[in-house]
GUKENU-379756 format. One record per residue (C-alpha): x negated, y negated, z; residue number from 1; chain; residue in one letter. Coordinates in Angstrom, 1 decimal, decimal comma. Layout:
BEGIN
<pt u="X" v="Y" w="Z" nr="NUM" kette="A" rest="A"/>
...
***
This chain:
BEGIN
<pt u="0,0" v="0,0" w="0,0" nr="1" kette="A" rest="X"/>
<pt u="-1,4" v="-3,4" w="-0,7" nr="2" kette="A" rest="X"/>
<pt u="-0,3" v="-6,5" w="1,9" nr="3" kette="A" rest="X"/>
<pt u="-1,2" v="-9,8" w="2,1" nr="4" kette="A" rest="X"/>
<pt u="0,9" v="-12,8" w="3,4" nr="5" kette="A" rest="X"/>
<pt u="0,7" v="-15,4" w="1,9" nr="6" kette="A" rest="X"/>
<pt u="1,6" v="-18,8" w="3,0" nr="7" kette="A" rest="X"/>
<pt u="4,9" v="-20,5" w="1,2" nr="8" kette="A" rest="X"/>
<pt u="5,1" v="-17,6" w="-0,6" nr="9" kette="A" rest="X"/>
<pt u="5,3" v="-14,7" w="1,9" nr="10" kette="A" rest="X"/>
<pt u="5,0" v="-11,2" w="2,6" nr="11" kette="A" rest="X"/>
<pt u="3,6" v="-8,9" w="0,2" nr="12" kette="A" rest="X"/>
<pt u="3,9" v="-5,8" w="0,3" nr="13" kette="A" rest="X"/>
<pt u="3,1" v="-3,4" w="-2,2" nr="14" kette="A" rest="X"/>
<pt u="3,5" v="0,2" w="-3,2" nr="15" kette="A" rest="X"/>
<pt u="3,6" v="-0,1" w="-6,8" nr="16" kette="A" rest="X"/>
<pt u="1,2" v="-1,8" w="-9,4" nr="17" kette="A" rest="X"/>
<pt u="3,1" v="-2,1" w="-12,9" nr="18" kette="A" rest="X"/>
<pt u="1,0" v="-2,2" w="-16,0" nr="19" kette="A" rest="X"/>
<pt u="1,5" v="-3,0" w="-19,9" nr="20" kette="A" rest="X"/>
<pt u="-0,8" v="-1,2" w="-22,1" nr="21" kette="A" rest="X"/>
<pt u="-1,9" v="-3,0" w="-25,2" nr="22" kette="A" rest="X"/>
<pt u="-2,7" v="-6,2" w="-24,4" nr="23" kette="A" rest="X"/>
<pt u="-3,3" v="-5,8" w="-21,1" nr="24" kette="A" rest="X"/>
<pt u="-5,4" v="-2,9" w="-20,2" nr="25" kette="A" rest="X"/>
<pt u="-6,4" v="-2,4" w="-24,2" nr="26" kette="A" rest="X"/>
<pt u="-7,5" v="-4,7" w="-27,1" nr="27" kette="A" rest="X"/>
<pt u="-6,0" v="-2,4" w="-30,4" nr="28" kette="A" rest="X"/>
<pt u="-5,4" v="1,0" w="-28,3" nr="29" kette="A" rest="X"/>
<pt u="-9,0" v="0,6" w="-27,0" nr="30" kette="A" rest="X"/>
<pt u="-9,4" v="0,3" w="-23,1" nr="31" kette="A" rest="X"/>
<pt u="-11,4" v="-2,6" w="-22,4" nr="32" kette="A" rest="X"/>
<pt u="-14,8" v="-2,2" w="-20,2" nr="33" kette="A" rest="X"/>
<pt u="-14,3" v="-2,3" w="-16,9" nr="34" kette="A" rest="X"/>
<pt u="-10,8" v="-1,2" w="-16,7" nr="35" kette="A" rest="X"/>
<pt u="-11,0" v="2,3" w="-15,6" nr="36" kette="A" rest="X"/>
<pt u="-13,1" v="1,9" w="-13,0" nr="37" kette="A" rest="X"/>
<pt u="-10,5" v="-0,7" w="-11,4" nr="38" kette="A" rest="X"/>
<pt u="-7,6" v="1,3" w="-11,6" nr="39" kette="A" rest="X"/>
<pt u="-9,5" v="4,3" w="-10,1" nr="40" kette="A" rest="X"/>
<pt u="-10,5" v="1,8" w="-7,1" nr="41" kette="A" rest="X"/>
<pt u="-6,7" v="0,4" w="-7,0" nr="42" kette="A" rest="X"/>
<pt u="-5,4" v="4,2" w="-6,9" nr="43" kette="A" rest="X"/>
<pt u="-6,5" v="4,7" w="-3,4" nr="44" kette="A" rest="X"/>
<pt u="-4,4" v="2,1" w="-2,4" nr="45" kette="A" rest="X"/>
<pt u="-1,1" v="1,6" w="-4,4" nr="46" kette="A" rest="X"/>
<pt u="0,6" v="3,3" w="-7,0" nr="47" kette="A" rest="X"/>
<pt u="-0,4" v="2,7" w="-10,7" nr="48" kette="A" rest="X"/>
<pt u="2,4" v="3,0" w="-13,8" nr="49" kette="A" rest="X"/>
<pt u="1,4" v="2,1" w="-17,0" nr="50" kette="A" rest="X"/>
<pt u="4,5" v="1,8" w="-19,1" nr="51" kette="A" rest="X"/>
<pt u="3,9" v="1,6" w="-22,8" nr="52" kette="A" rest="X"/>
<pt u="5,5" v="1,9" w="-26,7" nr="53" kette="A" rest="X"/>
<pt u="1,9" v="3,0" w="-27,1" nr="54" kette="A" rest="X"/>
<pt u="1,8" v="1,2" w="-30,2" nr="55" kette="A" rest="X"/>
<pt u="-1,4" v="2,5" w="-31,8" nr="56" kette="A" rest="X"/>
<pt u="-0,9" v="6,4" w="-30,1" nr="57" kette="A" rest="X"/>
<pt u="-3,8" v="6,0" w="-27,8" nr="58" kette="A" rest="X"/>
<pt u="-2,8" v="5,5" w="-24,5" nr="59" kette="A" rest="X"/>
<pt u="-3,0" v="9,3" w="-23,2" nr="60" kette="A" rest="X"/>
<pt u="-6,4" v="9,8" w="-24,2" nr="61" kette="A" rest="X"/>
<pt u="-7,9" v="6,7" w="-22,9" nr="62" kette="A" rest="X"/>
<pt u="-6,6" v="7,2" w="-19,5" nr="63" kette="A" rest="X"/>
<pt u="-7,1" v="10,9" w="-19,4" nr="64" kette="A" rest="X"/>
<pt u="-8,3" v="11,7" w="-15,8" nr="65" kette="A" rest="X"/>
<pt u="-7,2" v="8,5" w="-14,0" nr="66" kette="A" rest="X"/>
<pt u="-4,3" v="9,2" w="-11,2" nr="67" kette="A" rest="X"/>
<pt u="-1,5" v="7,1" w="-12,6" nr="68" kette="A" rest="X"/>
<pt u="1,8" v="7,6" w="-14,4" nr="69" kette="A" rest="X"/>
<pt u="2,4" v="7,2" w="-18,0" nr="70" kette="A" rest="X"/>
<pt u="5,7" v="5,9" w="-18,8" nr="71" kette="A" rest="X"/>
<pt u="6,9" v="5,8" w="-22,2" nr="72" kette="A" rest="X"/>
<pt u="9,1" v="3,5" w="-23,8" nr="73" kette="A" rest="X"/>
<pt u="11,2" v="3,6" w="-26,5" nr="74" kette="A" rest="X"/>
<pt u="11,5" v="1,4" w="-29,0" nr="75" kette="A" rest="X"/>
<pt u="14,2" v="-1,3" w="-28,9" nr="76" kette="A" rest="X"/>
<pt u="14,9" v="-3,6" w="-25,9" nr="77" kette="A" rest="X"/>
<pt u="11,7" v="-2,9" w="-24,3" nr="78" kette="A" rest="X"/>
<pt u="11,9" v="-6,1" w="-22,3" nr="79" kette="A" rest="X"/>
<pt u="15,0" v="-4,5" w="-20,6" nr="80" kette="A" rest="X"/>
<pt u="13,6" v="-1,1" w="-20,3" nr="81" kette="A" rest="X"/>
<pt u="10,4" v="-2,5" w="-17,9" nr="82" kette="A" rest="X"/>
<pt u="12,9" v="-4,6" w="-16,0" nr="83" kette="A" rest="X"/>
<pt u="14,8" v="-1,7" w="-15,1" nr="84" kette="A" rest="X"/>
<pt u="12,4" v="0,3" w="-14,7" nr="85" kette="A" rest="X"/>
<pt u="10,4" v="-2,2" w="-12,2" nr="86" kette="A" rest="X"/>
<pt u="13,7" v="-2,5" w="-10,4" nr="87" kette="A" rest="X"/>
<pt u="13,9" v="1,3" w="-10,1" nr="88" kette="A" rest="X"/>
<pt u="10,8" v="1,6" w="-7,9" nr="89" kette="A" rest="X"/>
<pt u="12,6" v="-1,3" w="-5,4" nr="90" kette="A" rest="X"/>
<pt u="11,3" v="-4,8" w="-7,1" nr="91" kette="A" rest="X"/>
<pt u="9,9" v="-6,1" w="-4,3" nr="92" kette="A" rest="X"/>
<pt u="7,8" v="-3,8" w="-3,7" nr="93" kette="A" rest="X"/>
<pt u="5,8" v="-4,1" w="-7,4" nr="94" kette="A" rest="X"/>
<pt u="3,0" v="-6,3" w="-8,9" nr="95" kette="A" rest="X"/>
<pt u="3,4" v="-6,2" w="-12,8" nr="96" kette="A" rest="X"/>
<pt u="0,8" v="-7,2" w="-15,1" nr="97" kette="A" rest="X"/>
<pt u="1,7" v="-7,9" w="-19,1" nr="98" kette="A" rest="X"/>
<pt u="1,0" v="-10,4" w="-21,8" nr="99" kette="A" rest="X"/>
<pt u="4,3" v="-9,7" w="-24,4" nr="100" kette="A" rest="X"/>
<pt u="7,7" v="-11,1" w="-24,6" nr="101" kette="A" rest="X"/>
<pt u="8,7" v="-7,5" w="-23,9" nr="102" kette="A" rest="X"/>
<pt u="6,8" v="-8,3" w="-20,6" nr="103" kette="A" rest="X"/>
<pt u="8,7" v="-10,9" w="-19,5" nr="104" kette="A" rest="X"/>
<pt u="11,5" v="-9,8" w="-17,5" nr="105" kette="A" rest="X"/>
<pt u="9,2" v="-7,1" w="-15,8" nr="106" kette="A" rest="X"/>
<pt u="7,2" v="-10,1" w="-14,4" nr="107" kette="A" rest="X"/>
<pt u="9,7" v="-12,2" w="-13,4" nr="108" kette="A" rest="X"/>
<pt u="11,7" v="-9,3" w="-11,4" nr="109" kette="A" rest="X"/>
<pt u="8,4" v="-8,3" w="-9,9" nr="110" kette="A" rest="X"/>
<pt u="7,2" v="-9,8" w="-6,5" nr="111" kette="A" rest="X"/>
<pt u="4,0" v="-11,0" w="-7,9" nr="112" kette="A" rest="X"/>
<pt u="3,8" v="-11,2" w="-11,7" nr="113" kette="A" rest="X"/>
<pt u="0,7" v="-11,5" w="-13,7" nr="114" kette="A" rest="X"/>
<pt u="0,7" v="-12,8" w="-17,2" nr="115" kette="A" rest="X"/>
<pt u="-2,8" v="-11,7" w="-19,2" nr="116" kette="A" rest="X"/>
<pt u="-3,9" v="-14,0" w="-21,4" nr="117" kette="A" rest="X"/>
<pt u="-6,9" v="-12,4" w="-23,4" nr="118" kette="A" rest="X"/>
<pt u="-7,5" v="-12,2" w="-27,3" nr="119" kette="A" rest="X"/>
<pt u="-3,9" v="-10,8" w="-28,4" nr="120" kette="A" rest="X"/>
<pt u="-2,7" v="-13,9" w="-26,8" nr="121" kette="A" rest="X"/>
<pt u="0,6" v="-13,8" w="-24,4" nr="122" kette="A" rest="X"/>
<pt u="4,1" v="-14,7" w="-25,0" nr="123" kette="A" rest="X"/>
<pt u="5,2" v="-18,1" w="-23,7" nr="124" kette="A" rest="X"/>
<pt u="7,9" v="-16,0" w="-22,4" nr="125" kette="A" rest="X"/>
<pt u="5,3" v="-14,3" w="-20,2" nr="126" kette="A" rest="X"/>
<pt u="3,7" v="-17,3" w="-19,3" nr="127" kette="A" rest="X"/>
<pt u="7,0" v="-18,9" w="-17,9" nr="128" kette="A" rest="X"/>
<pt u="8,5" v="-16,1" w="-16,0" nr="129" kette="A" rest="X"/>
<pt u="5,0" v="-15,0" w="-14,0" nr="130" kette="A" rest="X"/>
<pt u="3,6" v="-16,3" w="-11,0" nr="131" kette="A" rest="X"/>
<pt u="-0,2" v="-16,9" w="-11,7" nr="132" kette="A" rest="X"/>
<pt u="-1,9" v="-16,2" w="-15,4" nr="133" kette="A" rest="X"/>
<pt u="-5,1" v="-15,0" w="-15,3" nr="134" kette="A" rest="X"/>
<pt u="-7,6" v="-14,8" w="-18,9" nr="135" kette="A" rest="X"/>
<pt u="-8,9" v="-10,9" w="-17,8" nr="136" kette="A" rest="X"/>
<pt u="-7,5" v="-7,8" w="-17,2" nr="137" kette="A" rest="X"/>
<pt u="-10,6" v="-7,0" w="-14,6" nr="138" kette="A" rest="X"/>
<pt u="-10,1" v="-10,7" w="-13,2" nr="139" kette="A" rest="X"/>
<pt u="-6,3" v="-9,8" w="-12,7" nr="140" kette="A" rest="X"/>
<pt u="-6,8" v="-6,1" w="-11,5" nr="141" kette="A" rest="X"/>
<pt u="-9,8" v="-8,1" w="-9,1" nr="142" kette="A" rest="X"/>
<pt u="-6,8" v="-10,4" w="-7,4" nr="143" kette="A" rest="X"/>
<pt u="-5,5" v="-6,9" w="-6,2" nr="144" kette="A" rest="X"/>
<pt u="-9,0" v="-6,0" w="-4,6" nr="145" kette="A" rest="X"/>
<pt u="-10,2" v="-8,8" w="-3,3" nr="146" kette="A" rest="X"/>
<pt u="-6,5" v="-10,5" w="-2,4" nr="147" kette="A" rest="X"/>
<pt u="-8,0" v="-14,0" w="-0,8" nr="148" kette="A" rest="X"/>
<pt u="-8,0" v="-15,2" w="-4,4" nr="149" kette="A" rest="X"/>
<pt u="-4,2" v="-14,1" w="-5,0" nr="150" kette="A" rest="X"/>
<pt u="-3,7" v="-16,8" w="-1,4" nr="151" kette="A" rest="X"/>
<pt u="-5,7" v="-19,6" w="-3,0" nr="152" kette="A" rest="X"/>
<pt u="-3,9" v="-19,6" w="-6,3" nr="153" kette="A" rest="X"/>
<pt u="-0,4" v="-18,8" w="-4,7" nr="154" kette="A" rest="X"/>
<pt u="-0,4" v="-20,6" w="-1,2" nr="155" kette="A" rest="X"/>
<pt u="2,0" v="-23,7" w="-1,3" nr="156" kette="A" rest="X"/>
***
């Protein structure tokens, strides 16, 4: 479980740690350096779900061996299928991290919501409906493991 309280914005309290695939974790299908080992070290403390449309047909192979949940979705109202599916492990008790309109509504229903904003570039709909945007997947994933950071950018 991951915890932090922070002030103006309160209680966190984590079990879950929502992920987007492409664009996020992966540039084209590729998982980008750094990213496994992250998600290894988050593992021992909260839940990991990637959910996916696993656009280039990649996603199983690159995360082969890491303990996490693949989630696939279909296509068609994506957007709607992360919501509920955020909402289905209790919202308040997820972090979500995506950079597509299809990411949106995942991170606002989230308690904290991370928009990534690397080379594939992220929806302005992502943008508005997160609470922080950071430019790195590893400097996201790094709020969750060093959590000061996460009270400095979210404190009132």
């Amino acid at each position: 479980m991951f915890t932090i309280d922070i002030p103006g914005f309160g209680k966190v309290k984590a079990f879950h740690l929502v992920l987007d695939y492409n664009g996020t974790l992966a540039q084209d299908g590729k998982l980008l350096n750094g990213v496994k080992e992250r998600l290894q070290q988050l593992s021992e403390s909260i839940r990991i779900h990637v959910v996916t449309a696993d656009t280039f047909g990649s996603v199983e192979k690159a995360l082969d061996g890491l303990p996490l949940s693949i989630v696939p979705i279909p296509p068609g109202n994506q957007g709607q299928a992360k919501k509920e599916y955020v909402e289905s492990l209790g919202k308040d008790s997820v972090i979500a991290m995506g950079n597509g309109r299809n990411d949106a509504a995942m991170l606002q229903t989230a308690r904290i919501g991370i928009a990534i904003l690397m080379k594939e570039g992220a929806s302005s709909q992502a943008l508005l409906h997160a609470d922080l945007t950071s430019t790195h997947i590893c400097d996201a994933l790094d709020l969750l493991l060093h959590p000061l950071r996460l009270t400095a950018t979210l404190r009132d």
